[in-house]
C-alpha positions in Angstrom: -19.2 -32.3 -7.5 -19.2 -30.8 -11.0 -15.5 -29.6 -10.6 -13.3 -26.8 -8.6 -10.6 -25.3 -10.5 -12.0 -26.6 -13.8 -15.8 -25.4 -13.1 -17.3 -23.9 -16.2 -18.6 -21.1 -13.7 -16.5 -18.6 -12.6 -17.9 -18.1 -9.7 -17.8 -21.8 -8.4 -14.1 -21.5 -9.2 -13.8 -18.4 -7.3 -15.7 -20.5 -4.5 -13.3 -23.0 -4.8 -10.2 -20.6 -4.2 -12.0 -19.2 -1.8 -12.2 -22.6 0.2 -8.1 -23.2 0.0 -7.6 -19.8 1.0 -9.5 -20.6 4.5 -7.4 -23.5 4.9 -4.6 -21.6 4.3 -5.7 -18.9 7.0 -6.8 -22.2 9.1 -3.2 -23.6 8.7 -1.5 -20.3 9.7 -3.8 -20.3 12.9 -2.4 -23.9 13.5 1.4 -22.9 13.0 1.1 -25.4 10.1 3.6 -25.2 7.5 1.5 -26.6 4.4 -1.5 -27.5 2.9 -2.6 -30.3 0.4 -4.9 -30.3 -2.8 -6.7 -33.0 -4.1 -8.6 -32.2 -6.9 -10.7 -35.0 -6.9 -13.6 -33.6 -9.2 -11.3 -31.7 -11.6 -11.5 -34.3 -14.5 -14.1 -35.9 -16.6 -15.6 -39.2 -17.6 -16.0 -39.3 -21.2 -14.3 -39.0 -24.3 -14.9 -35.3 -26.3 -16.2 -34.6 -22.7 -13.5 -32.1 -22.2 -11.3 -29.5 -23.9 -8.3 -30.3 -22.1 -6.5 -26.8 -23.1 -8.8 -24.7 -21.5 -9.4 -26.5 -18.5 -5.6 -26.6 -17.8 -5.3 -22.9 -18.3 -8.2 -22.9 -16.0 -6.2 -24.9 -13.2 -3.2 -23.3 -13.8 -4.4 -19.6 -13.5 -6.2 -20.8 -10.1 -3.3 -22.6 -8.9 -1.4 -19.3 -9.1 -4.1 -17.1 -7.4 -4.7 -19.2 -4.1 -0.7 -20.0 -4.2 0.2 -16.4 -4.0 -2.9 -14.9 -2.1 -2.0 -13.3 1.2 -3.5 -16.2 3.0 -1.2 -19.0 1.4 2.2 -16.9 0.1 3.7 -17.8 3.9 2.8 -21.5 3.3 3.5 -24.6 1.2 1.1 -25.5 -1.1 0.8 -29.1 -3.1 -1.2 -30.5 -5.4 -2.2 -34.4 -5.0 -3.0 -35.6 -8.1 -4.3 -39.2 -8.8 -5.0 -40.7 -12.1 -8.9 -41.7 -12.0 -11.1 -41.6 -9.5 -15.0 -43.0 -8.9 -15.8 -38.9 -8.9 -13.9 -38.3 -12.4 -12.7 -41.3 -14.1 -9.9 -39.3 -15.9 -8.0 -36.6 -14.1 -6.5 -33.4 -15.8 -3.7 -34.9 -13.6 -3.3 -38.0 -14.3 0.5 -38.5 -13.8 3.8 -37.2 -12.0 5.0 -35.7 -14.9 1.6 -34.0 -15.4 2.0 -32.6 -12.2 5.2 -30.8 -12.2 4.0 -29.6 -15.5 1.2 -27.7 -13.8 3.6 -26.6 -11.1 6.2 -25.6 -13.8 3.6 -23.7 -15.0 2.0 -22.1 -11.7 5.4 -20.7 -11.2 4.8 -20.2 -7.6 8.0 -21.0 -5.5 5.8 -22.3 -2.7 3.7 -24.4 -5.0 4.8 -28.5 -5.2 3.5 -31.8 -5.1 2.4 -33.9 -2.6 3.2 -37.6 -3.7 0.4 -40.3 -2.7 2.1 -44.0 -3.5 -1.3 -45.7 -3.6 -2.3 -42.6 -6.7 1.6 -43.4 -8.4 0.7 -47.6 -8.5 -2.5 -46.5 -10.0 -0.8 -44.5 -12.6 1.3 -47.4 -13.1 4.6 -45.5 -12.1 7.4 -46.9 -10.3 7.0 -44.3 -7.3 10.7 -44.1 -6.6 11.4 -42.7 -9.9 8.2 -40.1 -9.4 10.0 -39.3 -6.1 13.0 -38.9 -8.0 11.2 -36.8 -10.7 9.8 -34.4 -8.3 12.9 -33.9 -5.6 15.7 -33.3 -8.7 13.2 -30.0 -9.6 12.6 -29.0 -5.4 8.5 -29.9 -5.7 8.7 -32.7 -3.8 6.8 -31.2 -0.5 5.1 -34.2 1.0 4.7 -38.2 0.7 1.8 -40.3 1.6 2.9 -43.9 2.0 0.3 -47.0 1.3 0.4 -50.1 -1.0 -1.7 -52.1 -3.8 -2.2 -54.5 -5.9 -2.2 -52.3 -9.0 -5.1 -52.7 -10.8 -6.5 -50.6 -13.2 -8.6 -47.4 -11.5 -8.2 -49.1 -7.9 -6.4 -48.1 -5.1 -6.6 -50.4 -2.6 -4.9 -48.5 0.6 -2.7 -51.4 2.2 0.2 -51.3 4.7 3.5 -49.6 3.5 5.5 -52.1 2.1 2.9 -55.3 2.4 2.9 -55.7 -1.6 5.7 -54.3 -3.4 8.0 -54.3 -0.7 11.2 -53.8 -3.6 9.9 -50.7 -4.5 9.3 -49.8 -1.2 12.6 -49.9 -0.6 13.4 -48.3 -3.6 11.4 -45.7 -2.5 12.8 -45.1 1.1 16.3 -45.5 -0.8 15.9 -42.2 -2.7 14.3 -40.4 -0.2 17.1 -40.8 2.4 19.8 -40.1 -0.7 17.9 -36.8 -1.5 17.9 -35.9 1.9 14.3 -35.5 2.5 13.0 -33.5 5.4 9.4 -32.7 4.3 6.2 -34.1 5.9 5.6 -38.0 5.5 1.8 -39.1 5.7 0.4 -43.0 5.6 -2.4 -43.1 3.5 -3.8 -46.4 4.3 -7.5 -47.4 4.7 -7.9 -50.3 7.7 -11.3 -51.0 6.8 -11.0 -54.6 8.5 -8.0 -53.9 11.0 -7.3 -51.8 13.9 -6.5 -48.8 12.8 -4.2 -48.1 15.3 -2.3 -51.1 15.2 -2.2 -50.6 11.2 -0.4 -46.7 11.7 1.8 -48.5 14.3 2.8 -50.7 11.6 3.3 -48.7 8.9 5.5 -46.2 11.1 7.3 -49.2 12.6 8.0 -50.6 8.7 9.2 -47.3 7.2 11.5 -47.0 9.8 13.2 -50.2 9.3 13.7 -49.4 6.0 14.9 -46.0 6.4 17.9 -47.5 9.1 18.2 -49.7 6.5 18.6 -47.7 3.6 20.9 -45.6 6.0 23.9 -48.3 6.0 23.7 -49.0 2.6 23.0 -45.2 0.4 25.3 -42.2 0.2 23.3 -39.4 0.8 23.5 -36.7 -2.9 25.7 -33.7 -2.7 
């Protein structure tokens, strides 16, 4: 609750690596191929609060350690970052750009992002030019799809496509023209709808658009 990678005390930090590193040994065990950060408590909530130099150091010095420890060097490993959160109302992560930052900076070549569309709307991005950001630079690693309204600090976790079905497209456009192949996740909360019925949807949606985008895009060389 008071912070991972940011923690003041060392050896809640340490505790912290320590935690990723088990779900790296975890993921090995399961034949997975990744796993996914989200630093949900590494931010703050007030102003002169925080000295944002050192807690970045802070991240990016863990970052490195769990990303080349002998449990995680074999696997991918992302950061998730969203812009505010109930638990830290400003993130040390707070954008795209941010986040390759710290992964420019980790330096690991199995370190990247993981890409959350409901987090990008709340940063007020356009998410296909975050996808674009991260995929020209090889971080992007993963993509969880959702939709909102866009207001400020929410994320409201709707269907793929059910609000801003444009930049959905969009979206789906330059992932098929980068040729993606990485893991794609729906991030969605059915809090008042089947929940199975609401993954059927969203996998039935993204694949229209992907045939779609499919007639129309030239993939990159």
């Amino acid at each position: 609750r008071l912070e991972a990678f940011t923690n003041p005390d060392e050896v809640l930090r340490s505790s912290a690596e320590a935690l990723v590193r088990s779900a790296c040994a975890a993921a090995t065990s399961l034949d997975a191929e990744e796993v996914v950060i989200w630093p949900r408590y590494d931010g703050y909530d007030y102003h002169l609060q925080a000295d944002y130099a050192v807690e970045w150091e802070k991240m990016v010095q863990s970052y490195r350690r769990v990303s080349s420890s002998d449990e995680c060097a074999s696997l991918k490993v992302s950061v998730e970052f969203k812009p505010t959160d109930e638990k830290s109302r400003f993130s040390f992560i707070p954008t795209t750009g941010a986040a390759i930052l710290l992964a420019q900076a980790v330096g690991a070549a199995n370190f990247g992002l993981t890409l959350d569309v409901g987090h990008m709307i709340a940063a007020g991005e356009n998410p296909a030019q975050s996808v674009s950001m991260a995929a020209t630079r090889g971080l992007l690693f993963g993509l969880q799809l959702g939709d909102g309204y866009s207001r400020l600090g929410a994320e409201d976790g709707l269907l793929f496509a059910s609000v801003n079905q444009r930049a959905a497209f969009e979206l789906v456009d330059q992932l098929y023209r980068f040729g993606y192949a990485g893991a794609l996740y729906f991030d969605t909360f059915p809090l008042n709808e089947d929940p199975t019925r609401e993954a059927e949807s969203n996998i039935r949606v993204f694949s229209r658009l992907w045939r779609r985008v499919a007639r129309l895009a030239p993939r990159i060389d």
